[in-house]
TORVOGU-529957 format. One record per residue (C-alpha): residue in one letter; x, y, z; residue number from 1; chain. Coordinates in pm, 1 decimal, always signed. Example, Ala and Ser with C-alpha at 12.3 -4.5 7.8 and 13.67 -1.06 7.14 Angstrom:
% TORVOGU-529957
{"A", {+1230.0, -450.0, +780.0}, 1, "A"},
{"S", {+1367.0, -106.0, +714.0}, 2, "A"},
***
This chain:
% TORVOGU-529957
{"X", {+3825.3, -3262.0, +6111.3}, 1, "A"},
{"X", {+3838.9, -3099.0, +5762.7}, 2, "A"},
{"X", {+3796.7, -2745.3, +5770.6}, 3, "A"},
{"X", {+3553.5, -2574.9, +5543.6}, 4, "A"},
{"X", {+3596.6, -2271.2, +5340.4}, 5, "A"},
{"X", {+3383.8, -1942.2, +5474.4}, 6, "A"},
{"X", {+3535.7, -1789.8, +5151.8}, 7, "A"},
{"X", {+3159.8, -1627.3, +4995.2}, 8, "A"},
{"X", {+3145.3, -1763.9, +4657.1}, 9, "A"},
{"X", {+3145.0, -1584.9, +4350.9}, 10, "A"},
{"X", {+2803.0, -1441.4, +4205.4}, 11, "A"},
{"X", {+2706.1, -1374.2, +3861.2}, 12, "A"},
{"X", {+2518.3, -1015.5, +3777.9}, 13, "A"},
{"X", {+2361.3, -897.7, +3481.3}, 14, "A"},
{"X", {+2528.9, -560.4, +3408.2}, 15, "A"},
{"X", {+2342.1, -307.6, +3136.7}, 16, "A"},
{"X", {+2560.6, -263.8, +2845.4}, 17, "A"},
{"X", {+2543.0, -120.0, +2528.5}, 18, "A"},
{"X", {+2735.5, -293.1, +2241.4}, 19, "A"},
{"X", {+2500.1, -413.9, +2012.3}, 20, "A"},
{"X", {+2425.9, -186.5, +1701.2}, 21, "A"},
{"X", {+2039.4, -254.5, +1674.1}, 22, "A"},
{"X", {+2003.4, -150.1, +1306.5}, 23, "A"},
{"X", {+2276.0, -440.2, +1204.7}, 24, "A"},
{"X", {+2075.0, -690.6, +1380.9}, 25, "A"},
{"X", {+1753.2, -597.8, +1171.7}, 26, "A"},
{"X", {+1948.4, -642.3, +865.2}, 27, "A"},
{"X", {+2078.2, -986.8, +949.7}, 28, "A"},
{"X", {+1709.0, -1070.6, +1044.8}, 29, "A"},
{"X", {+1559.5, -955.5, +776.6}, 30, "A"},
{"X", {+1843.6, -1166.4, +547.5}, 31, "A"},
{"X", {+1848.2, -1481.3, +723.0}, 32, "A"},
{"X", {+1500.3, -1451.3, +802.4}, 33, "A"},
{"X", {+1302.1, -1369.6, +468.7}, 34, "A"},
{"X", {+1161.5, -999.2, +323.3}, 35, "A"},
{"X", {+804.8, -1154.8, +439.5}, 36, "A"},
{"X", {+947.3, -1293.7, +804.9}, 37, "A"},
{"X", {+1099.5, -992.9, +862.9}, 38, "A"},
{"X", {+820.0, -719.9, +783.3}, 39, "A"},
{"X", {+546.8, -857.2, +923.6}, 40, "A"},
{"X", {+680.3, -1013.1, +1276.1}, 41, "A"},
{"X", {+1051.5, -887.1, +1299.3}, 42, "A"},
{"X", {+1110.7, -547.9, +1250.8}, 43, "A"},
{"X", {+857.8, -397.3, +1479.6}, 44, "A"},
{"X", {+1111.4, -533.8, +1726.9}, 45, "A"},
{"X", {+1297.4, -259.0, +1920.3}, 46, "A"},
{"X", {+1608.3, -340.5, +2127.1}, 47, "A"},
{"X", {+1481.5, -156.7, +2484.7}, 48, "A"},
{"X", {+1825.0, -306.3, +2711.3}, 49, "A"},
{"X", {+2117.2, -433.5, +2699.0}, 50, "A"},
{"X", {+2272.1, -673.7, +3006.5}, 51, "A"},
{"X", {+2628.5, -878.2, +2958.8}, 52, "A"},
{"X", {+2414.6, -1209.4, +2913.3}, 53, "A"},
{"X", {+2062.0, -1109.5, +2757.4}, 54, "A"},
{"X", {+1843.9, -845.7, +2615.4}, 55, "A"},
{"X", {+1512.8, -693.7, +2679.6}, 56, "A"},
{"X", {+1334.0, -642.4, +2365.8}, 57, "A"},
{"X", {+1006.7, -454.4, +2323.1}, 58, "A"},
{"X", {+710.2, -582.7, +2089.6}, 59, "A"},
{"X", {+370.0, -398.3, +1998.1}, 60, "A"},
{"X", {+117.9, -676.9, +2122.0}, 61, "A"},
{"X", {+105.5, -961.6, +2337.9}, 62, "A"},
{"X", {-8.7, -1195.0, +2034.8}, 63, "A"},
{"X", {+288.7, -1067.6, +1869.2}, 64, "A"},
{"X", {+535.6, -1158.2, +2140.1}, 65, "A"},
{"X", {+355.5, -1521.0, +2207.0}, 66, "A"},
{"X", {+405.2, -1586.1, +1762.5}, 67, "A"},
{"X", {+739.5, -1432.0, +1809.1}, 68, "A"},
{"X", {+871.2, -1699.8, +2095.7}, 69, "A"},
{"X", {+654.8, -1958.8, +1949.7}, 70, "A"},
{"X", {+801.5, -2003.5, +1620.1}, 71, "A"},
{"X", {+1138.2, -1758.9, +1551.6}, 72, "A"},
{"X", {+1271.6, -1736.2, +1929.1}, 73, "A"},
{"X", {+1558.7, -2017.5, +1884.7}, 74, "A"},
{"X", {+1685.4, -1834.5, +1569.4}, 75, "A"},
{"X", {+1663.6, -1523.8, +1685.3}, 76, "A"},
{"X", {+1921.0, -1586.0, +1986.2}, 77, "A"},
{"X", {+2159.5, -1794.2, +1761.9}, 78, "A"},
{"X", {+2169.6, -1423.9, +1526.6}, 79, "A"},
{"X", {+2218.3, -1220.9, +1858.6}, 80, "A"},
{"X", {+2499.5, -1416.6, +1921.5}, 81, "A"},
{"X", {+2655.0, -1341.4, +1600.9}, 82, "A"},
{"X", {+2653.3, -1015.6, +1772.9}, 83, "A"},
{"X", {+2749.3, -1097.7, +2134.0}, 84, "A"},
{"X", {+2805.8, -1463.7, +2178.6}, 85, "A"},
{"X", {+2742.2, -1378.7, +2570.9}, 86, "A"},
{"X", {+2350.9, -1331.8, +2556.0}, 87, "A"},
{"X", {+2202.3, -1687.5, +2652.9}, 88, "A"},
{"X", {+1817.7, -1513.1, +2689.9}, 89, "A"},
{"X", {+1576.8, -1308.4, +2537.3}, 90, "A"},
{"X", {+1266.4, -1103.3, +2709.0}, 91, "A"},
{"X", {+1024.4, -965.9, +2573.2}, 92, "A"},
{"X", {+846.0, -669.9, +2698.4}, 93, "A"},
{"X", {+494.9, -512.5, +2557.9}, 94, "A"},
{"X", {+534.9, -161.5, +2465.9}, 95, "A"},
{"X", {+254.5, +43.4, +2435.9}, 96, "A"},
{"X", {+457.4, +286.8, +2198.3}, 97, "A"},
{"X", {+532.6, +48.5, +1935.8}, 98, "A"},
{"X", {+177.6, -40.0, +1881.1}, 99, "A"},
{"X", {+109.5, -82.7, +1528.4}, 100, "A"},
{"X", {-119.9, +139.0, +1354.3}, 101, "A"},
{"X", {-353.7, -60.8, +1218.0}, 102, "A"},
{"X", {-515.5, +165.0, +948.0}, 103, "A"},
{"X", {-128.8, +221.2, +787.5}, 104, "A"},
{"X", {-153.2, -106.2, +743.6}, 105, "A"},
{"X", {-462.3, -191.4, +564.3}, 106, "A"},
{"X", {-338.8, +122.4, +373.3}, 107, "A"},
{"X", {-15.4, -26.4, +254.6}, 108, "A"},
{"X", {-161.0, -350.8, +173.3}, 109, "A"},
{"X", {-422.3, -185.9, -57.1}, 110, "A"},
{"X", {-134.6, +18.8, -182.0}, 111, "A"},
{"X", {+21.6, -307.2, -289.4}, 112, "A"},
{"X", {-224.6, -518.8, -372.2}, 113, "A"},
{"X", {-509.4, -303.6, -486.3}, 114, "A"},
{"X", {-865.4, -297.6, -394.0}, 115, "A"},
{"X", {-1001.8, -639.5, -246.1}, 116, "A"},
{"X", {-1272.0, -806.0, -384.1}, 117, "A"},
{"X", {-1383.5, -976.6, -48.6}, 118, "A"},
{"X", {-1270.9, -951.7, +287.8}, 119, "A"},
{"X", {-1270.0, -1154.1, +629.9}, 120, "A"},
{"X", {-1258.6, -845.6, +856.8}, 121, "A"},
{"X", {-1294.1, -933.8, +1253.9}, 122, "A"},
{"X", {-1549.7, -763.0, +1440.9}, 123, "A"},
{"X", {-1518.6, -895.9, +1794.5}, 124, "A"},
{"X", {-1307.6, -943.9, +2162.8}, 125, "A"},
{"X", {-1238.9, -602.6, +2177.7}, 126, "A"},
{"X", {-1330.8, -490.1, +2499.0}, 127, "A"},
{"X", {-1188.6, -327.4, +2735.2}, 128, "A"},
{"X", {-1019.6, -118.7, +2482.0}, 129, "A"},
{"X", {-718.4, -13.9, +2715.7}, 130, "A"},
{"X", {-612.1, -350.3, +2717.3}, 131, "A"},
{"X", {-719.6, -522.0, +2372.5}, 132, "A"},
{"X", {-674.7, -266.3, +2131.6}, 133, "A"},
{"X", {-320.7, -415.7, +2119.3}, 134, "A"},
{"X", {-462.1, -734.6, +1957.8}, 135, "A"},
{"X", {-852.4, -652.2, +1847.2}, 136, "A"},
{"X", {-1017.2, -407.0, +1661.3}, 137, "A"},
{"X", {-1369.5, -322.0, +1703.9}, 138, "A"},
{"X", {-1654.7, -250.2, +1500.5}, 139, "A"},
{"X", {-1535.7, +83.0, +1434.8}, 140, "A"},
{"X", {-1189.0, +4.4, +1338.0}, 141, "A"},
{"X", {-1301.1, -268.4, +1148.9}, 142, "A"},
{"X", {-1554.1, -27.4, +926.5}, 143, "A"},
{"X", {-1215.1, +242.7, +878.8}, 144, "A"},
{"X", {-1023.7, -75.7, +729.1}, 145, "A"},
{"X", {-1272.2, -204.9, +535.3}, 146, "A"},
{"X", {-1232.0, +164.1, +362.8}, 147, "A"},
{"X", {-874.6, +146.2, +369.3}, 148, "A"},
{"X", {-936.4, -203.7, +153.9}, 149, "A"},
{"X", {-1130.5, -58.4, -79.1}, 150, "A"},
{"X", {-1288.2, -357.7, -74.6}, 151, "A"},
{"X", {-1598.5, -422.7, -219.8}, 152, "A"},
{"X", {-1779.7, -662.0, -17.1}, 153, "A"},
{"X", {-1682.9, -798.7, +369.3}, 154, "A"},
{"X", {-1771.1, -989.0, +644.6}, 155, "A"},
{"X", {-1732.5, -930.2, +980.3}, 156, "A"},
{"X", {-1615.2, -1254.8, +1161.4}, 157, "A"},
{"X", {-1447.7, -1307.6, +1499.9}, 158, "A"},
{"X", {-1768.2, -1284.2, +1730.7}, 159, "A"},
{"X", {-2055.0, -1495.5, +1855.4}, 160, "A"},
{"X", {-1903.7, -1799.8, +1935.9}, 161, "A"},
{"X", {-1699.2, -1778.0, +2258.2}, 162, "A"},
{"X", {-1738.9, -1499.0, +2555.2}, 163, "A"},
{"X", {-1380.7, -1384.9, +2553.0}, 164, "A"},
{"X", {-1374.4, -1030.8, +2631.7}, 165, "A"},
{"X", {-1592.6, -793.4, +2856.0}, 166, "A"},
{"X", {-1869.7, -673.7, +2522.1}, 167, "A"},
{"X", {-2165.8, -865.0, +2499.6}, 168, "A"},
{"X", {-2120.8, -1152.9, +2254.6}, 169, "A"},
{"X", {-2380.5, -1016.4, +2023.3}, 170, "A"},
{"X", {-2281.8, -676.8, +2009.4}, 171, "A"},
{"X", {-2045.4, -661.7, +1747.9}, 172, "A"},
{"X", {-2237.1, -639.7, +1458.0}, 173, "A"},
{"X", {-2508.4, -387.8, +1639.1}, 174, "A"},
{"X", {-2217.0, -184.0, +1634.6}, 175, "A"},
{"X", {-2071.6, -259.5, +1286.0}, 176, "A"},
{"X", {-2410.3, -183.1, +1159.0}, 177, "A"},
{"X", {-2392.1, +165.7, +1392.3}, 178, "A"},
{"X", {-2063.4, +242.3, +1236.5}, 179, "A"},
{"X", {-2120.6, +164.7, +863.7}, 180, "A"},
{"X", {-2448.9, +398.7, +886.9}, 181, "A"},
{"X", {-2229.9, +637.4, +1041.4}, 182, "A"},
{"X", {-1955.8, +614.0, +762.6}, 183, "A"},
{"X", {-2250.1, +652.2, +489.9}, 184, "A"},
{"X", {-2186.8, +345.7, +335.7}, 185, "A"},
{"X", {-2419.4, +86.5, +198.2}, 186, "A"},
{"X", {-2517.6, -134.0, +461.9}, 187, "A"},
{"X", {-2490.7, -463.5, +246.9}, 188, "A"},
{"X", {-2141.1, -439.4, +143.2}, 189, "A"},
{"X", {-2040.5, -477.9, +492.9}, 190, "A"},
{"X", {-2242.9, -747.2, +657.0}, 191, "A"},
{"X", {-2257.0, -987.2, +966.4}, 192, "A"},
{"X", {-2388.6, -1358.2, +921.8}, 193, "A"},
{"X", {-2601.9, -1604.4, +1165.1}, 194, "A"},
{"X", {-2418.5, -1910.9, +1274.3}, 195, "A"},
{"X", {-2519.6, -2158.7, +964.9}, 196, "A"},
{"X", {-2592.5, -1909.1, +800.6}, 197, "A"},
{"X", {-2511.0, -1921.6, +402.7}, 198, "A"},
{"X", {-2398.4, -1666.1, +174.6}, 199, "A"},
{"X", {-2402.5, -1655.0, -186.7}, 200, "A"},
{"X", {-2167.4, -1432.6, -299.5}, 201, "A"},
{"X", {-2182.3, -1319.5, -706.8}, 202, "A"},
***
């Protein structure tokens, strides 16, 4: 009768390491990926740890993560293992602290771009606002971008169709109305419309 082995077999465990030089990897993204790739999805990526075969890597939003794996996740691993041929995986983990703040950003753009003529702002799914102020911005938010436009007419969109968050479906623009009288602005430049609704817009 053959005897077996009671030898324990060999096991495999991740081990934290730290090799990779994060600030190299953004500049290979941003080369291989684009200028436009790169600042708007890529380098609000932060490198959180570092195991022998994969990395944890933090993102500001969940909707960020989900495009992220979505439509750059292949490429990104075949660039990290320009780096360390050993990672075979990627996580991704939501960081609260690398949230993106929103108003900077609206800034910038009218810094590059100038004032807007019209805008599609969204109004809605914003509640409750521990959880989807990551990915939503409400009426309020929406009224402080709008300024950061400059633009000079908008329309507040994102609400009324589905019930996808905890806030009444029709309270959106009750509270974009609240927030523009509060801001002292003229409440037509910054408007809600009824479904079918039509706009003519000079």
């Amino acid at each position: 009768m053959e005897k077996k082995s009671l030898k324990p077999q060999e096991t495999f465990s991740s081990e934290e390491e730290k090799i990779i030089i994060w600030e190299n990897v953004q500049v290979s993204f941003e080369k291989n990926f684009g200028a436009e790739v790169y600042s708007s999805w890529l380098k609000n990526i932060s490198l959180l740890k570092e195991y022998n075969d994969h990395l944890i890597l933090g993102v500001p939003t969940r909707f960020f993560r989900d495009w992220i794996v979505s439509r750059y996740l292949d490429k990104i691993l075949s660039q990290l293992k320009i780096f360390k041929n050993s990672i075979n995986r990627v996580e991704f983990k939501i960081t609260e602290s690398n949230k993106l703040n929103f108003n900077d950003d609206f800034k910038e753009i009218n810094k590059r771009l100038g004032s807007v003529d019209f805008a599609l702002i969204p109004v809605g799914a914003y509640e409750p606002r521990w959880f989807m102020k990551f990915s939503h911005m409400d009426p309020t938010e929406a009224t402080q971008a709008f300024i950061d436009l400059d633009a000079k007419k908008a329309i507040g969109m994102h609400w009324g169709c589905f019930i996808l968050t905890d806030e009444p479906v029709t309270e959106p623009p009750k509270l974009l109305k609240d927030a523009i009288v509060y801001k002292s602005l003229p409440e037509d430049l910054f408007i809600t419309v009824s479904h079918g609704e039509t706009v003519i817009l000079d």
